[in-house]
KEKEPA-472894 format. One record per residue: residue number from 1; residue in one letter; z, x, y of N, C-alpha, C in turn. Coordinates in pm, whole numbers. Layout:
<rs>
- k; r; n.zz; n.xx; n.yy; ca.zz; ca.xx; ca.yy; c.zz; c.xx; c.yy
- NUM; a; Z; X; Y; Z; X; Y; Z; X; Y
...
</rs>
This chain:
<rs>
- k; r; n.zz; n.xx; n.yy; ca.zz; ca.xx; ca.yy; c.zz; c.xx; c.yy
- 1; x; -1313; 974; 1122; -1255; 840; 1127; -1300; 760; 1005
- 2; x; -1230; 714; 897; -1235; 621; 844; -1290; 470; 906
- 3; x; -1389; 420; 867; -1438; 286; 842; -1438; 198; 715
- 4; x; -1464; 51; 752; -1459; -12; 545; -1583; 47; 511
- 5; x; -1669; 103; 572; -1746; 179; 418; -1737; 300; 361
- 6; x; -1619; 337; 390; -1589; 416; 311; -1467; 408; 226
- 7; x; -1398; 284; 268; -1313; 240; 157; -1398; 179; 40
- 8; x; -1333; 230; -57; -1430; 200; -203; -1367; 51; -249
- 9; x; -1454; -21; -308; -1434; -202; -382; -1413; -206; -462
- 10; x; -1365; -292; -555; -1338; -354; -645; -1472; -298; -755
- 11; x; -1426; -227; -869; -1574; -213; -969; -1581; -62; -939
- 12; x; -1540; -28; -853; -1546; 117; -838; -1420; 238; -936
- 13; x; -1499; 291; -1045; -1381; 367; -1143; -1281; 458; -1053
- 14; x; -1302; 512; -917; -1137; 559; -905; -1050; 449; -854
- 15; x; -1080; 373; -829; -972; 257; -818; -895; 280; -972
- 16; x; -948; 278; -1039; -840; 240; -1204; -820; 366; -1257
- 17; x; -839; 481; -1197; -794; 633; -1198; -646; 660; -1179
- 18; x; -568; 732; -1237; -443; 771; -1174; -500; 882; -1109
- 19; x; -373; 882; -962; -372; 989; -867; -323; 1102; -947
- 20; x; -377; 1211; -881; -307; 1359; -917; -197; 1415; -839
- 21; x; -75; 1477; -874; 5; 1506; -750; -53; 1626; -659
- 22; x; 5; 1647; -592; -93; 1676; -448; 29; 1810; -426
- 23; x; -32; 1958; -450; 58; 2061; -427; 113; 2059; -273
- 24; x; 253; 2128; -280; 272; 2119; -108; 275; 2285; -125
- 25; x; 291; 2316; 38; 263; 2271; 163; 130; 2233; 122
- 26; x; 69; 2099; 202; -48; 2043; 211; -168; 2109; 272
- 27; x; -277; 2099; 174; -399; 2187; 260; -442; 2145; 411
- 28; x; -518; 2169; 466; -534; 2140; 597; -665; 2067; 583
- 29; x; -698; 2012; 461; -770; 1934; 396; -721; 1817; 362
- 30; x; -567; 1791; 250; -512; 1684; 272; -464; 1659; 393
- 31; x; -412; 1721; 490; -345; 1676; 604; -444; 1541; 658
- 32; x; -553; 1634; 713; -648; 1527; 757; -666; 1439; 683
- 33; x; -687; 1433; 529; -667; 1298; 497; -570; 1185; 522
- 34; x; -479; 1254; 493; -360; 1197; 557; -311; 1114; 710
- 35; x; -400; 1211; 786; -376; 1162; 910; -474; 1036; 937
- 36; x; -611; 1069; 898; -722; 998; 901; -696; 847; 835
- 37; x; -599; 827; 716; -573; 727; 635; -460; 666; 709
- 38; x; -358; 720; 775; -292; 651; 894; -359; 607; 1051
- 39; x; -451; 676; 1052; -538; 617; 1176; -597; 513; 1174
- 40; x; -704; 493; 1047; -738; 358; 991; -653; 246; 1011
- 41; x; -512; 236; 972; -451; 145; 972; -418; 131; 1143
- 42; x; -349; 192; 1188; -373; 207; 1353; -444; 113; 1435
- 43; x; -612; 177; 1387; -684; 85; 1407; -769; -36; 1362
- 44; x; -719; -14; 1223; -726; -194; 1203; -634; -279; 1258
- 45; x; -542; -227; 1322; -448; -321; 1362; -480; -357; 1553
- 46; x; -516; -290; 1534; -575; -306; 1705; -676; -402; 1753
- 47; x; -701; -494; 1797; -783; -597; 1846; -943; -540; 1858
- 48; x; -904; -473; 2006; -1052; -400; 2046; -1045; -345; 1954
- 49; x; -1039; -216; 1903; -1110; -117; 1790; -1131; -165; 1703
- 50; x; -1043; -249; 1648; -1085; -345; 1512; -1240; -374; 1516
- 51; x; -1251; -439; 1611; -1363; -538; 1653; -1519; -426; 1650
- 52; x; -1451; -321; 1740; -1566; -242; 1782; -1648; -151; 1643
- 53; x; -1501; -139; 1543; -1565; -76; 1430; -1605; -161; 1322
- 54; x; -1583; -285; 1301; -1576; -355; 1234; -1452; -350; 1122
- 55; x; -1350; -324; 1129; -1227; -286; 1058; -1115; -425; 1017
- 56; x; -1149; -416; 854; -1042; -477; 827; -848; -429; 854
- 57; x; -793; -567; 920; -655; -499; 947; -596; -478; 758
- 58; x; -485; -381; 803; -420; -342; 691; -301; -260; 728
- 59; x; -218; -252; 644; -74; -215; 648; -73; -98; 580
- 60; x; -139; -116; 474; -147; 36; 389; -293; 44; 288
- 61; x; -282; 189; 282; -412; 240; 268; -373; 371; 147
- 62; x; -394; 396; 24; -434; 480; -82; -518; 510; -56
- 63; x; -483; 658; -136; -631; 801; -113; -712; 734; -217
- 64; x; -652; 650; -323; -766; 618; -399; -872; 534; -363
- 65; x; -828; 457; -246; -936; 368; -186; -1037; 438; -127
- 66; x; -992; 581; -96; -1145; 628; 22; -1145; 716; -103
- 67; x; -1120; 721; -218; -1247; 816; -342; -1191; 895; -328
- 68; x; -1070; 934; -354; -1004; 1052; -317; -867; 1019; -421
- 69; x; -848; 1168; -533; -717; 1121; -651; -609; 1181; -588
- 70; x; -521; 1172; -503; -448; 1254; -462; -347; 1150; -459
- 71; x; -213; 1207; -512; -103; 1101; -477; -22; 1071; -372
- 72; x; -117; 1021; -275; -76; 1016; -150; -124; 846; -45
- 73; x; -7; 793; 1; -112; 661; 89; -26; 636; 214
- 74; x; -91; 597; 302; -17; 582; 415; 16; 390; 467
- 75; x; 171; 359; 540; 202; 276; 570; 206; 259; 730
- 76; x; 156; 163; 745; 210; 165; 898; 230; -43; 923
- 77; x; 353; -35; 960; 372; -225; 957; 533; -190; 996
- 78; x; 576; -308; 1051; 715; -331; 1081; 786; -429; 973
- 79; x; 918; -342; 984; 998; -445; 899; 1112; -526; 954
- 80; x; 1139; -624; 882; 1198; -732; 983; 1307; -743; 1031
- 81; x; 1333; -638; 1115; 1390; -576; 1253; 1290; -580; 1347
- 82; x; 1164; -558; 1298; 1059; -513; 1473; 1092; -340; 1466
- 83; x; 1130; -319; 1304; 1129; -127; 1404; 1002; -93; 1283
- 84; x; 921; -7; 1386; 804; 39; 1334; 802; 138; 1202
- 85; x; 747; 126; 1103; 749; 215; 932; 629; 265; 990
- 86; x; 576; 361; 964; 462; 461; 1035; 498; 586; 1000
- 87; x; 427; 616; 812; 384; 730; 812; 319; 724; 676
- 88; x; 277; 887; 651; 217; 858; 514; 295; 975; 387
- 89; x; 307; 877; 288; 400; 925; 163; 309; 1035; 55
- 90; x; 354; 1145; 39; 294; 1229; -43; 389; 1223; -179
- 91; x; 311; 1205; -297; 377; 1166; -417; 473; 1152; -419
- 92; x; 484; 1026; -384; 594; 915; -361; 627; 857; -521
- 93; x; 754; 840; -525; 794; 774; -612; 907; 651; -612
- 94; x; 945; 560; -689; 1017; 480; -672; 1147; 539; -719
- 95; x; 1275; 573; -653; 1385; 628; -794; 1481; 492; -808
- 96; x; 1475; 414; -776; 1565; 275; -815; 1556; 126; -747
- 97; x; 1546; 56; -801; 1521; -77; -722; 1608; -188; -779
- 98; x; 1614; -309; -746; 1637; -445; -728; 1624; -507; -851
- 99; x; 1738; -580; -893; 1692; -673; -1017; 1580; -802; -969
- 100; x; 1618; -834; -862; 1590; -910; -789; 1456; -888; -767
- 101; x; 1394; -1006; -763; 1245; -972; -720; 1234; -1079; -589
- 102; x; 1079; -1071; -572; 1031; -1147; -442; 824; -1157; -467
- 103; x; 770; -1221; -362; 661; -1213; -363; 593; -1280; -236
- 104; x; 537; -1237; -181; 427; -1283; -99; 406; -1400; -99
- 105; x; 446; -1526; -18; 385; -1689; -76; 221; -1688; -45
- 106; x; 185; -1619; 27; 36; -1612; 78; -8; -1522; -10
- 107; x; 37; -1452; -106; -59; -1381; -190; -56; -1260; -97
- 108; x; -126; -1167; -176; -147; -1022; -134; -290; -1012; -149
- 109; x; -319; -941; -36; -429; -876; -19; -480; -740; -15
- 110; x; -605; -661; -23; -654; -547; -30; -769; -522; 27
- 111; x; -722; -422; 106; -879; -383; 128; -1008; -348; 106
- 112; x; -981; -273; -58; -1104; -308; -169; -1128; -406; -235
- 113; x; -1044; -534; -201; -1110; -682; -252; -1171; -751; -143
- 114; x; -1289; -806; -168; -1364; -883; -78; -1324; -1008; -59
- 115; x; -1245; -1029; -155; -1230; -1181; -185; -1104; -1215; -175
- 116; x; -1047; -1349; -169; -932; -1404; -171; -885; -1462; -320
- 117; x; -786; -1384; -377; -734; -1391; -514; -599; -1443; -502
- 118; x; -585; -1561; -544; -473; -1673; -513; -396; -1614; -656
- 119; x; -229; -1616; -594; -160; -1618; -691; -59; -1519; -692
- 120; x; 98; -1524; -742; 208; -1473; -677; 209; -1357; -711
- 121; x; 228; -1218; -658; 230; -1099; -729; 398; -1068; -707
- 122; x; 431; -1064; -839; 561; -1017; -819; 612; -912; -804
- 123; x; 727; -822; -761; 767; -724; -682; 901; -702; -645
- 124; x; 966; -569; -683; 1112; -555; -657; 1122; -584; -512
- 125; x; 1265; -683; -522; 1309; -736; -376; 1322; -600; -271
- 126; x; 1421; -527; -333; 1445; -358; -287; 1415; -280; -347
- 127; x; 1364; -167; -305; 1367; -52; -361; 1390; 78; -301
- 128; x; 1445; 201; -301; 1523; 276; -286; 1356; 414; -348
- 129; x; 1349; 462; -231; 1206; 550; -267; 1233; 709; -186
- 130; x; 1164; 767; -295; 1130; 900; -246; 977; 988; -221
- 131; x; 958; 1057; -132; 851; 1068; -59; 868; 1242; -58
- 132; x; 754; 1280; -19; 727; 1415; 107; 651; 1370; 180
- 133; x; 693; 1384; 348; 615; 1406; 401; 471; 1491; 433
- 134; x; 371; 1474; 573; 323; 1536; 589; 354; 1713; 565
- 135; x; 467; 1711; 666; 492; 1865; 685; 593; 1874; 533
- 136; x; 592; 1837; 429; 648; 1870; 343; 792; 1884; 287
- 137; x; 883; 1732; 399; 1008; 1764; 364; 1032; 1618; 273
- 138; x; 1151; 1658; 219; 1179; 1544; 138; 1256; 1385; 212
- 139; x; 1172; 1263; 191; 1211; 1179; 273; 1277; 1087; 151
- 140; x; 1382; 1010; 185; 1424; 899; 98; 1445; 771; 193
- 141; x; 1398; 665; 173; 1393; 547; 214; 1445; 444; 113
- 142; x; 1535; 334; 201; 1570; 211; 167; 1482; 159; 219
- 143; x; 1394; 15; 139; 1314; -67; 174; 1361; -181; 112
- 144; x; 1292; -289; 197; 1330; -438; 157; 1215; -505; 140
- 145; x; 1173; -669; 184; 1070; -725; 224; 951; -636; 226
- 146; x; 857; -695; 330; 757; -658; 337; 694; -509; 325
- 147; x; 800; -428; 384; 747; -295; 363; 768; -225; 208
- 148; x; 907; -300; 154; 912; -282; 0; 771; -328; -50
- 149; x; 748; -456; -38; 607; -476; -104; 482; -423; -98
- 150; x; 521; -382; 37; 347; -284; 66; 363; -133; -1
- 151; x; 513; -95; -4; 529; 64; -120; 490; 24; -246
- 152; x; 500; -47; -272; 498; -128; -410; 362; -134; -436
- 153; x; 239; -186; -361; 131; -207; -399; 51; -78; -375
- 154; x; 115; 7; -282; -10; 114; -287; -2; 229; -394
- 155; x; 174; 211; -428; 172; 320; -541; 146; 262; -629
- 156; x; 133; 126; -701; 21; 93; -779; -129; 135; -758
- 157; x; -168; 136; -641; -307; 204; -622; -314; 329; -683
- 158; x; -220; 450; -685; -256; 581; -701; -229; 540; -843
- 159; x; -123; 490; -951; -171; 475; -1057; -231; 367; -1139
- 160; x; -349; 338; -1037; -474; 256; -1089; -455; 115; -1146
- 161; x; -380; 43; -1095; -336; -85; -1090; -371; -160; -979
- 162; x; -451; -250; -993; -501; -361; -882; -375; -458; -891
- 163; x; -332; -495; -731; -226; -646; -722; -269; -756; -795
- 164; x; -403; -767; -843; -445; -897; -906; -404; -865; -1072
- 165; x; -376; -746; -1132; -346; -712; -1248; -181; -757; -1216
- 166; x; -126; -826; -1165; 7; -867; -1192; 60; -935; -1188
- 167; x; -75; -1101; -1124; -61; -1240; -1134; -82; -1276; -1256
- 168; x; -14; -1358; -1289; 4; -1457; -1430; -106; -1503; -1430
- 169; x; -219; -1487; -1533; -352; -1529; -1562; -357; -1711; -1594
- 170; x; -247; -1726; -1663; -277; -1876; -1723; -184; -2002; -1594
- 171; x; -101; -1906; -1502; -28; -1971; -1406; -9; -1891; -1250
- 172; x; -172; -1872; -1169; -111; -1795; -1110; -13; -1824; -1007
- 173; x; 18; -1953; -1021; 172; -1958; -897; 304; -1999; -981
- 174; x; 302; -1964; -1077; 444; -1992; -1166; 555; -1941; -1123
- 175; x; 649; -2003; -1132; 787; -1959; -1042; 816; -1843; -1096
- 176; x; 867; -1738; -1023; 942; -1612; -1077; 1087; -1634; -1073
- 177; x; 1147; -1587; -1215; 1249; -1616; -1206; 1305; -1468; -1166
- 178; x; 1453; -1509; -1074; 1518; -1408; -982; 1440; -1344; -849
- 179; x; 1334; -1431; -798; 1307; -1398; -708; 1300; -1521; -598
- 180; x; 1302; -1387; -460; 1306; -1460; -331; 1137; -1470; -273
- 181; x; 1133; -1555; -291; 997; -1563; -185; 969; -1508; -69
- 182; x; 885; -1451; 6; 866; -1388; 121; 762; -1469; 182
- 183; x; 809; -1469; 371; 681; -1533; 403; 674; -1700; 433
- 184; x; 629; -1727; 502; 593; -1907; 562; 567; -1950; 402
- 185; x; 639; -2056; 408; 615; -2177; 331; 499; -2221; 353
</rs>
């Protein structure tokens, strides 16, 4: 079982590592990672277990966060339908997206930041993605909102890009132009 101490922080060099792609069929080594990195989120999202392990909640989780280069991270969050996204992407890629952008009004967060880093990270409105699954078949997904943004930030994780590397340093809430805002005012 994954806990936050074994998700790695901010300052830590595989964070700013690119992932390696990850041969299929998957070892029975990545699997468990795999599974283990969707459980985490599971149970960060859970009240009691949260509590009992001390677990930050989270939506998604990179192998690069638990010290591990593999191009692989798992999602689990609903998109706004209420229908559950729950699984984890093995060298995932983006093949087309949105002129259109969007961003988080609350900012984005991470589980290897301790801290609260104010400021808009911008992000294709849609994007149109390709995956392998666990068992190794080829998945293609339309994404929008929130779950677009959370594909968005973790495959920045595998190639070593922090969300705070994409706020405007001299303005971090400057309007984006062509984008929709996401999220409570």
């Amino acid at each position: 079982m994954i806990l936050m101490d074994d998700i790695v922080r901010e300052g830590h060099p595989t964070l700013r590592l690119k992932a390696e792609e990850v041969k299929l069929p998957l070892t029975d080594e990545d699997k468990q990672l795999a599974a283990d990195m969707l459980e985490y989120l599971k149970n960060s999202q859970d009240p009691e277990t949260a509590e009992k392990y001390g677990l930050r909640p989270g939506i998604g989780l990179a192998a690069n966060q638990v010290n591990s280069l593999k191009r692989m991270f798992a999602l689990h969050l609903e998109d706004e339908n209420g229908e559950l996204l729950s699984f984890v992407a093995v060298n995932p890629k983006i093949v087309s997206h949105s002129v259109e952008k969007t961003y988080l009004t609350a900012g984005e967060g991470c589980l290897s930041v301790d801290r609260q880093v104010h400021g808009y990270v911008p992000r294709y409105a849609r994007i149109t993605a390709k995956f392998f699954t666990v068992d190794g078949k080829e998945q293609k997904l339309r994404l929008k909102g929130l779950p677009a943004i959370a594909f968005q930030h973790e495959l920045d994780h595998l190639n070593g890009i922090m969300f705070y590397d994409r706020i405007n340093e001299e303005n971090p809430f400057a309007e984006i132009s062509d984008a929709i805002p996401y999220g409570e005012k």
